[in-house]
C-alpha positions as CSV (number, residue, x, y, z in Angstrom):
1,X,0.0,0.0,0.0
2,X,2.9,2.1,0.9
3,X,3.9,2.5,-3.0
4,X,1.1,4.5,-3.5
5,X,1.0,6.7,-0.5
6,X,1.3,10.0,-2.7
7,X,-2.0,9.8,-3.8
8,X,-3.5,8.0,-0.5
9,X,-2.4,11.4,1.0
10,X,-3.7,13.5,-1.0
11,X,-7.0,11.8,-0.7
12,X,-6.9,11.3,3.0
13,X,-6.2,15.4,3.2
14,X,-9.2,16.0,0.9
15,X,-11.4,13.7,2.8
16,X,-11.9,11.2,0.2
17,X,-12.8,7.9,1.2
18,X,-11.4,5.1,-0.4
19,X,-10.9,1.5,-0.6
20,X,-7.3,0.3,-1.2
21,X,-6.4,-3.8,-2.2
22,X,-3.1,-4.4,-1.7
23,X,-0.9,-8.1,-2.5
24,X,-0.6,-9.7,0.9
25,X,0.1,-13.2,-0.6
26,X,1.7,-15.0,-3.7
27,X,2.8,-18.3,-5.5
28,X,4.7,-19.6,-8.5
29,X,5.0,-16.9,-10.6
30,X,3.0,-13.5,-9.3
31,X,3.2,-10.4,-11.3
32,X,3.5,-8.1,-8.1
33,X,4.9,-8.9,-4.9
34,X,3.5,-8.2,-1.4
35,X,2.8,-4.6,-0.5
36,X,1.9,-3.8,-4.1
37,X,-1.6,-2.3,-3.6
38,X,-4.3,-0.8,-6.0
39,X,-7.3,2.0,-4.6
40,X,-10.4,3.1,-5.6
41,X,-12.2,6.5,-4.2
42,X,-16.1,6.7,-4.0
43,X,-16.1,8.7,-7.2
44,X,-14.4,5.6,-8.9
45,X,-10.6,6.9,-9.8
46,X,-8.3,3.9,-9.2
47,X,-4.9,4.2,-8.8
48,X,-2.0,1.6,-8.7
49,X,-1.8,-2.2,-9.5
50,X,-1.8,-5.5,-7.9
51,X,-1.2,-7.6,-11.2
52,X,-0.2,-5.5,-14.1
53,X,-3.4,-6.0,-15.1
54,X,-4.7,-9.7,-15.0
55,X,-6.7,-9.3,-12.7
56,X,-7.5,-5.3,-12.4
57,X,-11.3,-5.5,-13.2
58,X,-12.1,-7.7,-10.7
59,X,-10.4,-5.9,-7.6
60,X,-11.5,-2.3,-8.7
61,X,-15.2,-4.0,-8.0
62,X,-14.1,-5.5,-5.0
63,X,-13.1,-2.1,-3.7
64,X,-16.2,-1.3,-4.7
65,X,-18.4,-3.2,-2.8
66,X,-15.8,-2.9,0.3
67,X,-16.2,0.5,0.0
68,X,-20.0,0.1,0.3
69,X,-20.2,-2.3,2.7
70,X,-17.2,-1.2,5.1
71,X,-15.7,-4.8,5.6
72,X,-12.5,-5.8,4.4
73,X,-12.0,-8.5,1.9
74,X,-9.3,-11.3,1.6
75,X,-9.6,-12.8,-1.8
76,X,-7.5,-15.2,-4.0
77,X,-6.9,-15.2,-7.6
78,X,-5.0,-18.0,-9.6
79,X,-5.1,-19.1,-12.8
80,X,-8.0,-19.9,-14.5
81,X,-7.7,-23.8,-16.7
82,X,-11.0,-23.1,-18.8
83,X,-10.1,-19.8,-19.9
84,X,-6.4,-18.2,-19.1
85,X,-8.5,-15.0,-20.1
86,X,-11.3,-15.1,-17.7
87,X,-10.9,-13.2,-14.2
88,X,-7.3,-15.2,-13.6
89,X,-3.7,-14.9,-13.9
90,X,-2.5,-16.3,-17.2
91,X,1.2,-16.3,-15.9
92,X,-0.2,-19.4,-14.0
93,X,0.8,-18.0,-10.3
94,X,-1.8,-17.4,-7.4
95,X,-2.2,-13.9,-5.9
96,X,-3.8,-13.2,-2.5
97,X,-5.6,-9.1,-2.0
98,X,-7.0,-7.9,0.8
99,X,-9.2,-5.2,0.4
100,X,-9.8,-2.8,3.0
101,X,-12.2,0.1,3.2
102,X,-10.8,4.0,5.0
103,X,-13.0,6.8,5.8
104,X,-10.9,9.8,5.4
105,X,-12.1,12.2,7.9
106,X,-14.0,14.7,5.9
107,X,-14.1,18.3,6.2
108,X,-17.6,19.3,7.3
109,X,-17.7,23.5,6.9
110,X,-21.2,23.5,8.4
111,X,-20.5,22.3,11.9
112,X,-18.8,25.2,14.2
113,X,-15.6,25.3,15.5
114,X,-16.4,23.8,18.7
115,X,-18.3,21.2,17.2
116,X,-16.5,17.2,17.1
117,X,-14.9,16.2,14.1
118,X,-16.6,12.8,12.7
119,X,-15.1,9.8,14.4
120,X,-12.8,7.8,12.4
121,X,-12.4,4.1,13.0
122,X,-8.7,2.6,14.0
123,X,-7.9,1.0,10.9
124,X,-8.4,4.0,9.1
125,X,-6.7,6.5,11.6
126,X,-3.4,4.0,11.3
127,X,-3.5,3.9,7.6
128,X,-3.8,7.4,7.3
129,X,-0.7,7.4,9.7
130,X,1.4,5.2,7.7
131,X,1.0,6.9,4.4
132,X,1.8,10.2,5.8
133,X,4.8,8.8,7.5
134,X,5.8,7.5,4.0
135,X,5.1,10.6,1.9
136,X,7.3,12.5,5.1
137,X,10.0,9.8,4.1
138,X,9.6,9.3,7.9
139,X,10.6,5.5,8.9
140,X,8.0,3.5,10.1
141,X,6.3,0.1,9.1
142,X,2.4,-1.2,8.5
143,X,1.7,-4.3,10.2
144,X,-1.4,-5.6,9.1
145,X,-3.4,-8.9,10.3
146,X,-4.0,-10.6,6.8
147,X,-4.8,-13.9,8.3
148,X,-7.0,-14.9,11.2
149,X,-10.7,-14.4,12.4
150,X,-13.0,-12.6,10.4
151,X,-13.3,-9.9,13.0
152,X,-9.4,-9.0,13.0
153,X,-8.8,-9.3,9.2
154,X,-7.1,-5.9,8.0
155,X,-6.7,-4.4,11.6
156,X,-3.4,-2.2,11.5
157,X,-0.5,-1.6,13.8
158,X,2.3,1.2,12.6
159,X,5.5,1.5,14.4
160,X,8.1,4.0,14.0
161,X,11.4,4.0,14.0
162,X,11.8,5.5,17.8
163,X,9.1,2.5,18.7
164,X,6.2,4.3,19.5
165,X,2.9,2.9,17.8
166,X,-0.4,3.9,16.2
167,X,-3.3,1.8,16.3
168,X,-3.7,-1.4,17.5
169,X,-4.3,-5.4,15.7
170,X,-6.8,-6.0,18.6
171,X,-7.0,-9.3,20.5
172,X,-4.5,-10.0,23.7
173,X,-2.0,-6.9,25.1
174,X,0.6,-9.9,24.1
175,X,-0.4,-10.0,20.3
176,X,0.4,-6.5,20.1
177,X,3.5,-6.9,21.8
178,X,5.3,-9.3,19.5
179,X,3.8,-7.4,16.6
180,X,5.6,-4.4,17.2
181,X,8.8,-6.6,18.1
182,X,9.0,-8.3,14.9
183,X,7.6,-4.9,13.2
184,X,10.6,-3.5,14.4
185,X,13.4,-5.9,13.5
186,X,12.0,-5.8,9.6
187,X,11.6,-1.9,9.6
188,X,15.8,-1.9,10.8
189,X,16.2,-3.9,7.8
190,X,13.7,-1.9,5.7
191,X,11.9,-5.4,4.3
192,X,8.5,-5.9,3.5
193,X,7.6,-9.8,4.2
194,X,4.6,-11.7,6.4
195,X,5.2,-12.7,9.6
196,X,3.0,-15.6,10.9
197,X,2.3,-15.8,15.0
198,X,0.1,-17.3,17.4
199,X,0.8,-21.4,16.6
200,X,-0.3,-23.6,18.5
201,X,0.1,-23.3,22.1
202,X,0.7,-19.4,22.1
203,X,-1.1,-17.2,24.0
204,X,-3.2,-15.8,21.3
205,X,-4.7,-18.9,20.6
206,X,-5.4,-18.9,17.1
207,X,-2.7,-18.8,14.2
208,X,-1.8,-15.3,12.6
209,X,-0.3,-13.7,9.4
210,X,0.6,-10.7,9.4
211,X,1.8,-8.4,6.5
212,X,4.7,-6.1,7.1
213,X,5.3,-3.1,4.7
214,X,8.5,-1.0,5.6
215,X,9.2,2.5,4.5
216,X,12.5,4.3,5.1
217,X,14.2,7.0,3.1
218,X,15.0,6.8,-0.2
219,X,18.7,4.7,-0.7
220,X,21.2,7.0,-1.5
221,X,22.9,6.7,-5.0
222,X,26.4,8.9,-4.7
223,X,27.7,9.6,-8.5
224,X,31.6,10.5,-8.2
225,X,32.9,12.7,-10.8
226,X,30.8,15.7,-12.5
227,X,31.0,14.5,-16.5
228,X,28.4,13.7,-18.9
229,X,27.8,10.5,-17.5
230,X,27.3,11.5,-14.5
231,X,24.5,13.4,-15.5
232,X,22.5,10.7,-17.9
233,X,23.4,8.1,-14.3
234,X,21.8,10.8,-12.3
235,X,18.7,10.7,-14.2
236,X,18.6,6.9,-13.9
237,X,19.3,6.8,-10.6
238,X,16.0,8.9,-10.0
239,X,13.9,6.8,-11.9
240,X,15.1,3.3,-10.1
241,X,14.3,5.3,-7.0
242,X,17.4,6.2,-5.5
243,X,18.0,10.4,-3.7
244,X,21.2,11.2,-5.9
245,X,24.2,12.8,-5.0
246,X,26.7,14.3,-7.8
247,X,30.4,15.6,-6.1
248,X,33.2,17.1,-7.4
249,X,36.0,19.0,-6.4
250,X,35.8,20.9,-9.7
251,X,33.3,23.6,-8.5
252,X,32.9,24.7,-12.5
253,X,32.0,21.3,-13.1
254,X,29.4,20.5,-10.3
255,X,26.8,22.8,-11.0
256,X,23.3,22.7,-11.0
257,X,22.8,23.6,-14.5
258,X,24.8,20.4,-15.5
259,X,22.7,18.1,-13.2
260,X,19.1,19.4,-12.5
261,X,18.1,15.8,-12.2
262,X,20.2,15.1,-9.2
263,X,19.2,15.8,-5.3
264,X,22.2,16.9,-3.9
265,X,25.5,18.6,-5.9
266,X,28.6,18.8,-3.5
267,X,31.8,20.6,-4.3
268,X,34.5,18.6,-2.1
269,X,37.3,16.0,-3.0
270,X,35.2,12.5,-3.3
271,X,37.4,10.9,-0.2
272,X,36.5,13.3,2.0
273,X,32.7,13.8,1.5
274,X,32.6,10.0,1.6
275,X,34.1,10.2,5.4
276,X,31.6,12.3,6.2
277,X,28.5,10.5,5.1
278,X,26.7,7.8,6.9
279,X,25.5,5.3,4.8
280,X,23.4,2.1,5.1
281,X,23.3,-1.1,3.2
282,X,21.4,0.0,0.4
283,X,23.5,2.8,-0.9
284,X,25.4,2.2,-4.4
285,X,28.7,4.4,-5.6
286,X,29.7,5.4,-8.9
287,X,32.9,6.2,-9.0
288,X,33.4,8.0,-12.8
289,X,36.0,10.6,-11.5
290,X,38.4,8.0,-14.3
291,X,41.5,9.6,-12.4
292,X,43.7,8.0,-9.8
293,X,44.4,11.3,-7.4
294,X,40.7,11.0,-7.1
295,X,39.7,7.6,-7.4
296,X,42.6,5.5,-4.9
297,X,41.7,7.5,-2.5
298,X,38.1,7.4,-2.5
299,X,37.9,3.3,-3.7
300,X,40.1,2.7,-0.1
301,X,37.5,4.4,1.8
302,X,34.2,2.6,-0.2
303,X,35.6,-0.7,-0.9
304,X,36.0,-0.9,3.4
305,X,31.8,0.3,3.8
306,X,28.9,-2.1,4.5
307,X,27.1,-1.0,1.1
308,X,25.2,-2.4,-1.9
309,X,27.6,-1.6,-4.6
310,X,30.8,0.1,-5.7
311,X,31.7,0.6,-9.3
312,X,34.2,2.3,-11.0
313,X,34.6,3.6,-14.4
314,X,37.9,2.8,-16.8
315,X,39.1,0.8,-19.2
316,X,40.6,-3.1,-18.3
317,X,44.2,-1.1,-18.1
318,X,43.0,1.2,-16.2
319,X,41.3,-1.4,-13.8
320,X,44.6,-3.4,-13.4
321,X,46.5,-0.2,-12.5
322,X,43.3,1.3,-10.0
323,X,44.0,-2.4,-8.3
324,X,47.9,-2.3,-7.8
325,X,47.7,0.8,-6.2
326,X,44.7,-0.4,-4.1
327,X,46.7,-3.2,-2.8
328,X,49.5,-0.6,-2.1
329,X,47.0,0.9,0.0
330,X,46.5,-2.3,2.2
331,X,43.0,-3.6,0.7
332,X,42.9,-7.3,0.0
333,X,41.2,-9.4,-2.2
334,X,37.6,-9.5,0.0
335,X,37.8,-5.8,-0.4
336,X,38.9,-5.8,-4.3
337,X,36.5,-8.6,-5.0
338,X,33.7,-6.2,-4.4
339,X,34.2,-3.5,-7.0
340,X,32.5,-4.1,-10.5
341,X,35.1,-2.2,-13.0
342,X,35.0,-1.8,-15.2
343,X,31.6,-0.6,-14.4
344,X,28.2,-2.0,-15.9
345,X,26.7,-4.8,-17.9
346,X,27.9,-5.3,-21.4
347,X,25.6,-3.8,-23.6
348,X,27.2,-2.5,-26.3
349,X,26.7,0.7,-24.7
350,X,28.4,4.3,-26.8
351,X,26.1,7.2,-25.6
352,X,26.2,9.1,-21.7
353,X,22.5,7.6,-21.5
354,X,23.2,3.8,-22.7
355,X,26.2,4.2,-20.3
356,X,23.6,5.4,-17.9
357,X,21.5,2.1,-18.7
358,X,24.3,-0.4,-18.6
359,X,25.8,1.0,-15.1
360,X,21.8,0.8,-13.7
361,X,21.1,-2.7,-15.2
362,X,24.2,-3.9,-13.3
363,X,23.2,-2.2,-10.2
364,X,19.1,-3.7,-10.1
365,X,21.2,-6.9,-10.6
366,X,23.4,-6.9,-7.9
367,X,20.2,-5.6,-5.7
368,X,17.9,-8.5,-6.8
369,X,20.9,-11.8,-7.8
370,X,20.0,-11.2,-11.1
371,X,22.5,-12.5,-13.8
372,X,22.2,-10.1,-16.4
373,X,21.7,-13.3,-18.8
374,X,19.2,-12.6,-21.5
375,X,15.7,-14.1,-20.3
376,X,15.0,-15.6,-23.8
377,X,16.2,-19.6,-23.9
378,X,17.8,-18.8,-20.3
379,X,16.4,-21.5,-17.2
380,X,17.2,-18.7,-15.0
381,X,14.1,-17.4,-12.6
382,X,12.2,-14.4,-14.2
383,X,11.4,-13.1,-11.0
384,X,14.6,-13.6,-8.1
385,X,13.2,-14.0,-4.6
386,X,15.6,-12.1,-2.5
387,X,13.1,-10.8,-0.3
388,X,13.0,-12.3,3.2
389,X,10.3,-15.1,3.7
390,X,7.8,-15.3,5.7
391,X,8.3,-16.3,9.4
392,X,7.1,-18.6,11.8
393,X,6.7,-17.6,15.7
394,X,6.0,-20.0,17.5
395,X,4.2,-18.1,21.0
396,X,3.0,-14.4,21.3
397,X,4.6,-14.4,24.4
């Protein structure tokens, strides 16, 4: 649901109710994964997806009627054997949607000031909450009860980042409780996955899943090196997602006028910002500075951080050389073994923008154990799991 929390926000601040379905569930070959979510407002607008289409008719009337009756919905779609074209998935996997119904709290000019606003209900207060949190880039995670009695389906618990909590899942103080612990652990790691509790013999009594949906800042994508490639790389960079930095120690170079596309523009040797920044595990480096005074000293610092990717630009010469004089520097093979240069997937690329492409391509593969392997006459897995998968707790306690 979070990946539409634009919108929701906007509707939620002008009082629109709505009904959102999001993926809670999948097998064999699902389009979406969980957390992918498609909404529908009283006026009928629908925004976002939960199958690229396969199944798009039949949730938006689902919302529908949730909408109208104000009970949420858990429904499963799969492939259909009599028709692949009827309301199924023809890649032949099984998706599961729940559908939940929020009242936005509605302005209501004629009442006076003193007046009560309308009450909301909990579920929608939290999901209100979370997509708020996530449009403030705020980090905080949705736990939601996709599994279990009737009366607790789509009841919602958001925890932030500091540990305190809206809303509540309902059922025992203990249920809560080990929500909010394993809510936490997957928010440090910023994952979206189910969590199933309450087996047998646990306090709650009856077996749980829940659905956890995680949103923290954007990853950082830092671009070393202020040239034309830099620029076509910052533009991709925004697309897959990332917050962009460009820096340079060439302050004609870095300039906004060269790289509109790019969140941040710093004017500082590469080495030196780089010590400054904290990073997490997500955050990829582009090192295109092709020039030793800048890039030794900044590959020694990278190569020795906790993050996703480090590439550097240059020719196979130019490799060989950049690793002599990293070696000379005191890195060792674990640390050498983790640079991709020369940088990007082999694509025949000429241009700043195919550049761009190849250098992205080889950085959503590293994220998700792709191959880079064309798909067609490949046995390689169209969609990689590397997500983490769902969990069993054995007691609430």
């Amino acid at each position: 649901m979070l990946d539409i929390a634009d919108e929701l926000n906007r509707w939620v601040e002008q009082g629109r109710d709505f009904a959102v379905a999001t993926v809670v569930g999948t097998g064999g070959s699902a389009p979406r994964q969980p957390g992918a979510a498609l909404a529908v407002d009283r006026g009928g607008t629908a925004i976002g997806s939960v199958s690229g289409g396969c199944v798009e008719g039949a949730v938006y009337e689902l919302c529908r009627q949730a909408l109208e009756s104000g009970t949420p919905v858990l429904q499963r779609f799969g492939y259909s054997d009599e028709d692949a074209f009827a309301v199924g998935l023809t890649c032949g996997g099984t998706i599961d949607i729940l559908v939940t119904p929020v009242r936005a709290r509605a302005p209501e000019p004629s009442k006076g000031p003193d007046d009560p606003p309308a009450p909301v209900d909990s579920t929608s207060r939290t999901l209100a909450a979370a997509v708020a949190a996530a449009v403030s880039a705020e980090a905080a995670a949705l736990a939601r009860i996709v599994s279990g009695p009737a009366d607790l389906l789509g009841r919602a618990l958001l925890v932030r980042a500091d540990g305190s909590r809206t809303g509540s899942l309902g059922g025992p103080p203990d249920l809560d409780r080990t929500a909010l612990q394993e809510t936490r652990a997957l928010l440090d790691a910023g994952r979206t996955t189910t969590v199933e509790i309450g087996a047998a013999g646990s306090r709650c009594g009856v077996p749980l899943t829940l659905l956890v949906e995680s949103s923290v800042p954007a990853p950082r994508m830092l671009v070393f090196g202020a040239v034309d490639f830099a620029a076509a790389l910052a533009r991709a960079g925004k697309f897959l997602g990332y917050r962009v930095t460009v820096c340079d120690a060439r302050p004609v170079f870095a300039t906004r006028a060269r790289f509109p596309d790019a969140d941040d523009i710093v004017v500082d040797w590469p080495h030196r910002y780089l010590a400054s920044q904290e990073l997490d595990s997500r955050a990829v480096l582009c090192v295109l500075t092709h020039d030793a005074k800048f890039d030794v000293p900044l590959l020694e610092r990278a190569l020795r951080l906790p993050v996703a990717y480090v590439g550097a630009m240059g020719s196979r010469r130019t490799h060989l050389d950049r690793l002599s004089r990293l070696r000379e520097a005191g890195l060792g093979d674990p640390e050498l073994n983790r640079l991709r240069s020369p940088i990007g997937l082999d694509l025949g690329a000429r241009t700043p923008e195919e550049t761009a492409l190849s250098i992205a391509a080889e950085i959503v593969a590293a994220r998700r154990g792709g191959t880079g392997t064309p798909l067609t006459g490949a046995h390689t897995p169209i969609h990689h799991d590397t997500s983490v998968t769902a969990r069993r707790i054995g007691s609430v306690a």
